[in-house]
Every structure is written in structure tokens, then in C-alpha cells.
N, CA, C and O atoms as CSV, one atom per row, in Angstrom:
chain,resi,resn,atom,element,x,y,z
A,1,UNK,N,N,158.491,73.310,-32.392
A,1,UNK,CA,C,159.249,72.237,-31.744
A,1,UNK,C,C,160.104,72.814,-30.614
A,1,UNK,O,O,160.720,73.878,-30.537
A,2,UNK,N,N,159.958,71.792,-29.758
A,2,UNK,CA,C,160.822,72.760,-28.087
A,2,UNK,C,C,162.631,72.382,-28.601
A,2,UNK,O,O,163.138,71.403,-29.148
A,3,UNK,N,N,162.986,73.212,-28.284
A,3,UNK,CA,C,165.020,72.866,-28.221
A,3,UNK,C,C,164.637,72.763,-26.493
A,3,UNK,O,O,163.726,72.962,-25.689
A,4,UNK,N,N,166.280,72.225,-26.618
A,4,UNK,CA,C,166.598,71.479,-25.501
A,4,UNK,C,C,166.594,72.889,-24.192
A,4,UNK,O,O,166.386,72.387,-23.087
A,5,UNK,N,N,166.693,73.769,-24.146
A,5,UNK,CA,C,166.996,75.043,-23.359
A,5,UNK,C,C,165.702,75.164,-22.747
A,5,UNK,O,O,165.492,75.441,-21.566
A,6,UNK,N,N,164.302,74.786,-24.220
A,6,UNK,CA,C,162.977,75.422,-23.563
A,6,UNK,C,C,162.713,74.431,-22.883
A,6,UNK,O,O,161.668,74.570,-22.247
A,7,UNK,N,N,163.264,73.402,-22.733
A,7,UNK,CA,C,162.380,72.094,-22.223
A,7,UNK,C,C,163.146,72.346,-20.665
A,7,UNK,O,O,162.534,72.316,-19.598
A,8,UNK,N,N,164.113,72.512,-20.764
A,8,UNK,CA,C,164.598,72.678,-19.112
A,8,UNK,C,C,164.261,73.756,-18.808
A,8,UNK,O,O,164.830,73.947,-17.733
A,9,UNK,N,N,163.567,74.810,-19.102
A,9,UNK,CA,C,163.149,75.900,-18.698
A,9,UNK,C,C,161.702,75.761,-17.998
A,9,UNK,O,O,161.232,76.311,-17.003
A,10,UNK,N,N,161.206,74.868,-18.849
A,10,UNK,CA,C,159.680,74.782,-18.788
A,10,UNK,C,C,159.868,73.330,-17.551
A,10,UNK,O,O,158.882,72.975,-16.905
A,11,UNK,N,N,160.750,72.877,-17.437
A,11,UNK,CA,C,161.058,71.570,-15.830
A,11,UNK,C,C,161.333,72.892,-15.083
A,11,UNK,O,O,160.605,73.011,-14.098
A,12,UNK,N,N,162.215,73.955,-15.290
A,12,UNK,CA,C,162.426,74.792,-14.002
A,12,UNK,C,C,161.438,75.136,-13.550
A,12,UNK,O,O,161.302,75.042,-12.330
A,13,UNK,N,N,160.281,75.711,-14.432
A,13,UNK,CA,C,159.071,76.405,-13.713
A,13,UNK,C,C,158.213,75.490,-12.977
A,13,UNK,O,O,157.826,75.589,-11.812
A,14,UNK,N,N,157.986,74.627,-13.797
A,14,UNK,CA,C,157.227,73.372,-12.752
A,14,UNK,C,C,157.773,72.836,-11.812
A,14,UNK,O,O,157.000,72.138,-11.155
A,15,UNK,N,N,159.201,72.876,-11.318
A,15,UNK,CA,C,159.801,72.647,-10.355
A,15,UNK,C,C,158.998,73.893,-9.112
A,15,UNK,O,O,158.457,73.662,-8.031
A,16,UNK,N,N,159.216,75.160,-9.816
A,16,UNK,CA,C,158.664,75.957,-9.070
A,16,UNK,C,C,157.525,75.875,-8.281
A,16,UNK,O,O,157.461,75.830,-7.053
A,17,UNK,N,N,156.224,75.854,-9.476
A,17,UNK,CA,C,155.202,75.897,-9.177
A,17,UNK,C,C,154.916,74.600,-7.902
A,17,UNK,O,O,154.507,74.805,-6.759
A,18,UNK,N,N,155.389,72.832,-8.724
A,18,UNK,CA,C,155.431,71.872,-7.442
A,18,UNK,C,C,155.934,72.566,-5.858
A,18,UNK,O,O,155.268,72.469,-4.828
A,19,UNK,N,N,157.190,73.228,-5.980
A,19,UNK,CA,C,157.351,73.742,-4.320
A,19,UNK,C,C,156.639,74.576,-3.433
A,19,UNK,O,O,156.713,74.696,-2.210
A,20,UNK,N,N,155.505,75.471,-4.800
A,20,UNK,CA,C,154.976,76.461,-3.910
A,20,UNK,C,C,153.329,75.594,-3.710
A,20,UNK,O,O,152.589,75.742,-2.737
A,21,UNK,N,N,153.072,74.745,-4.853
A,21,UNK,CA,C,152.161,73.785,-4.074
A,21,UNK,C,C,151.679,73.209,-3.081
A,21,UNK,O,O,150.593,73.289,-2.507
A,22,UNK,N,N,153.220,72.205,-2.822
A,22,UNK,CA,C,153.895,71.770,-1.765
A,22,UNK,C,C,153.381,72.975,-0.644
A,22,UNK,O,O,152.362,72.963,0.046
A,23,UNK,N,N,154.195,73.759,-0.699
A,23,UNK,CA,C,154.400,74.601,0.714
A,23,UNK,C,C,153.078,75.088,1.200
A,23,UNK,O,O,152.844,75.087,2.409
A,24,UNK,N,N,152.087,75.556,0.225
A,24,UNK,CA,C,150.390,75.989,0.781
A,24,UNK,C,C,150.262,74.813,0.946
A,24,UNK,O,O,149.308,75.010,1.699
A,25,UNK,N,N,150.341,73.775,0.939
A,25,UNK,CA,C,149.269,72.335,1.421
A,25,UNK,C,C,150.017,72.614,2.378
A,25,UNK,O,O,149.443,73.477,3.042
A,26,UNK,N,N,150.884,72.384,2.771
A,26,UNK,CA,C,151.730,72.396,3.974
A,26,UNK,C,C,151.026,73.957,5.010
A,26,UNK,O,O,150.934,73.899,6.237
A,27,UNK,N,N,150.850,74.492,4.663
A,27,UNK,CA,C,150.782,75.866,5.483
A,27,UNK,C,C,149.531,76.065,5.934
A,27,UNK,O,O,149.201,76.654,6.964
A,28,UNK,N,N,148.628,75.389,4.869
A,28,UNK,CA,C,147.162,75.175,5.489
A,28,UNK,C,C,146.950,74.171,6.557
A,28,UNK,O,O,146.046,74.080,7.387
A,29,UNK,N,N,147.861,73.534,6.368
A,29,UNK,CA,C,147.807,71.845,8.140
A,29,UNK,C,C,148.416,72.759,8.751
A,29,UNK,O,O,147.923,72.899,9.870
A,30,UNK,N,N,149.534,73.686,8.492
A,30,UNK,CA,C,150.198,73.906,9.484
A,30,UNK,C,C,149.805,75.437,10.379
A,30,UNK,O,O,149.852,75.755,11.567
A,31,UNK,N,N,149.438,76.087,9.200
A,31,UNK,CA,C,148.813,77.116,10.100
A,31,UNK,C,C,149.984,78.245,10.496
A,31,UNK,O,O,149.855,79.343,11.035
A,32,UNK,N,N,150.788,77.773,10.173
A,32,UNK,CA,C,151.978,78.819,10.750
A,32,UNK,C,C,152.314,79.961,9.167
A,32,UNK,O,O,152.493,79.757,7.966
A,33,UNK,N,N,152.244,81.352,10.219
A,33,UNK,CA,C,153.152,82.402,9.632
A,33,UNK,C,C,154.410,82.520,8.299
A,33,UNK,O,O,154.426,83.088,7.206
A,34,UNK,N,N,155.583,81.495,9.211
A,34,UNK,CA,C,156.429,81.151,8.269
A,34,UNK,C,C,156.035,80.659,6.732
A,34,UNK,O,O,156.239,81.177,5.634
A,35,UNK,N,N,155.321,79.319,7.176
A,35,UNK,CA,C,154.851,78.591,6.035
A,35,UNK,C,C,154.300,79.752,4.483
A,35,UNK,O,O,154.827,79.871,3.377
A,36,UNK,N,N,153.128,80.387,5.047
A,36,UNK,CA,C,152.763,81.411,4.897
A,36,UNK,C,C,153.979,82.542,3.680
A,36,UNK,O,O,154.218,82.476,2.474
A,37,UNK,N,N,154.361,83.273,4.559
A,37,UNK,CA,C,155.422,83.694,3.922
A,37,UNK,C,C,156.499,82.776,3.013
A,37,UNK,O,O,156.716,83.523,2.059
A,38,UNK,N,N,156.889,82.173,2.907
A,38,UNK,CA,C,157.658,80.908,2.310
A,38,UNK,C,C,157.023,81.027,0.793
A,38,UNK,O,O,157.380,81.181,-0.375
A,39,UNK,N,N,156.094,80.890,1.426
A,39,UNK,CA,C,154.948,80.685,-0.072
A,39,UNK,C,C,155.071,81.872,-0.328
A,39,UNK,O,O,156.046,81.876,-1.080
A,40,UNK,N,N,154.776,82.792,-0.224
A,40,UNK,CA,C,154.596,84.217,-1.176
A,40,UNK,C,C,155.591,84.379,-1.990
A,40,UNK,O,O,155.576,84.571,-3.206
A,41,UNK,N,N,156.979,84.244,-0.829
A,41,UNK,CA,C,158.149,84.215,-1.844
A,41,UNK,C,C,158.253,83.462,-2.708
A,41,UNK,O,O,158.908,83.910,-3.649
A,42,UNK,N,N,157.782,82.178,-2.864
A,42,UNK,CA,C,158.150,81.530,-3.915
A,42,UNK,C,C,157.110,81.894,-4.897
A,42,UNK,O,O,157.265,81.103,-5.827
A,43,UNK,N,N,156.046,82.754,-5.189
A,43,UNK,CA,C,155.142,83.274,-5.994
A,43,UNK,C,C,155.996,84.120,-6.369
A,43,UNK,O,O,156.508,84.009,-7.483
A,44,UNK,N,N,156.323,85.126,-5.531
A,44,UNK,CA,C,156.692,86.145,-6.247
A,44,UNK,C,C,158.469,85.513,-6.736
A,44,UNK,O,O,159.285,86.391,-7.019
A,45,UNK,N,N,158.763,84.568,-6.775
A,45,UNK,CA,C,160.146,84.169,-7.849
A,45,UNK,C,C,159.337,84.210,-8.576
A,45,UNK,O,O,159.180,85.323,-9.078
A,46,UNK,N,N,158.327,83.028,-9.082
A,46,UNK,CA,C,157.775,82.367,-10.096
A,46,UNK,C,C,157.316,83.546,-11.081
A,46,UNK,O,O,157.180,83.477,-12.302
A,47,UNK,N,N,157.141,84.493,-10.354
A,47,UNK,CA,C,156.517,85.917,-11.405
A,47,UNK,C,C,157.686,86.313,-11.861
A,47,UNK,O,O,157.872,86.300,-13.077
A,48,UNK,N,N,158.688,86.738,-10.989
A,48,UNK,CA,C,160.033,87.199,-11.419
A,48,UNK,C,C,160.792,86.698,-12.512
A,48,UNK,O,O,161.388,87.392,-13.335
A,49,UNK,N,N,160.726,85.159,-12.470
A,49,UNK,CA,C,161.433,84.020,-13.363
A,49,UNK,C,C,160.347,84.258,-14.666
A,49,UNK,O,O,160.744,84.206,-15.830
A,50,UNK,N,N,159.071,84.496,-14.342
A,50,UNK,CA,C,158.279,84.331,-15.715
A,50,UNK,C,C,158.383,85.453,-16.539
A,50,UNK,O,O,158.303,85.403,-17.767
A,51,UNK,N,N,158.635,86.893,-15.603
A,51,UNK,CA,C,159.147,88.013,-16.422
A,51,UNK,C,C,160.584,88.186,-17.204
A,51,UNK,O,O,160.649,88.664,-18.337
A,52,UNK,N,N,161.758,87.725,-16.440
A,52,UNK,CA,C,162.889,87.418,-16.759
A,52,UNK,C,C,163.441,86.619,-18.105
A,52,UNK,O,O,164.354,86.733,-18.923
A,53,UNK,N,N,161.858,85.377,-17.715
A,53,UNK,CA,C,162.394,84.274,-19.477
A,53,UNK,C,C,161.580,84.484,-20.418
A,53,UNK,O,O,161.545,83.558,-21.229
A,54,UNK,N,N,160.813,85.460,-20.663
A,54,UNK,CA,C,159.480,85.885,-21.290
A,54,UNK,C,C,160.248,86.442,-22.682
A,54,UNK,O,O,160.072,86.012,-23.822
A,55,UNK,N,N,161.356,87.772,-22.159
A,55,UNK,CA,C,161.852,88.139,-23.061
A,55,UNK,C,C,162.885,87.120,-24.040
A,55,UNK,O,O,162.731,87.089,-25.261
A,56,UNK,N,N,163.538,86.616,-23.610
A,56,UNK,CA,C,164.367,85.659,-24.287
A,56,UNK,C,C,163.508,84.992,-25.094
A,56,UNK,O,O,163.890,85.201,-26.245
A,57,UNK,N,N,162.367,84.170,-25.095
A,57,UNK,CA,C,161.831,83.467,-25.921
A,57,UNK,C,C,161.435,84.197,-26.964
A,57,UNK,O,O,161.510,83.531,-27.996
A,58,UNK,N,N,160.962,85.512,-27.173
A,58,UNK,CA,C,160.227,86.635,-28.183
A,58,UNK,C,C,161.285,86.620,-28.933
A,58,UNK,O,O,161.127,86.538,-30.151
A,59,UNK,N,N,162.781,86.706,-28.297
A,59,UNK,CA,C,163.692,87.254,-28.923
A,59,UNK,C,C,163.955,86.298,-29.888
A,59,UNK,O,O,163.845,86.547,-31.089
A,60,UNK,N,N,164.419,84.825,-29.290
A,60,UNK,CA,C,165.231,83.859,-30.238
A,60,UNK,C,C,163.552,83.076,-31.157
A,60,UNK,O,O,163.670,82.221,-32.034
């Protein structure tokens, strides 16, 4: 059963994942560099954030 902590954890990541969605649809019309980069970074949070809350859940 999820507690209330995993359930906003698991909206944070999909928040994530929706922006970096977002931003490649966007970067493929747009074609630009920036866009491009924008997106990587927000991959590489999403890895960061998934390494970061990985341990906490094993733990509790």
C-alpha cells in the first residue's frame, strides 16, 4: 500500500518525465540547440532524483 510521501514522490517523477516529454516534442518542431540541451538536463535530474529516492524506499 503507497503512504502519502510515496504517492507525491511518484507525482514528482511524472511531473518530471511530462516536462522532458514536453520539451523533445518541442525540440523536434523546433530544431534548436537550446531545446536540445534543456532536455538532457532534465534526463539527467530524472536519473539523479531516481538515484537519490531509490535509497530511501529500501530503507523504510
Amino acid at each position: 500500500m503507497l503512504r502519502h510521501q510515496d504517492l507525491l514522490r511518484l507525482l514528482g517523477v511524472y511531473g518530471y518525465v511530462q516536462d522532458a516529454l514536453t520539451i523533445f516534442v518541442l525540440s523536434r518542431f523546433a530544431h534548436g540547440k537550446f531545446a536540445l540541451l534543456k532536455f538532457c538536463s532534465l534526463l539527467f535530474l530524472i536519473c539523479i532524483s531516481t538515484v537519490l529516492l531509490t535509497p530511501q524506499e529500501v530503507r523504510s
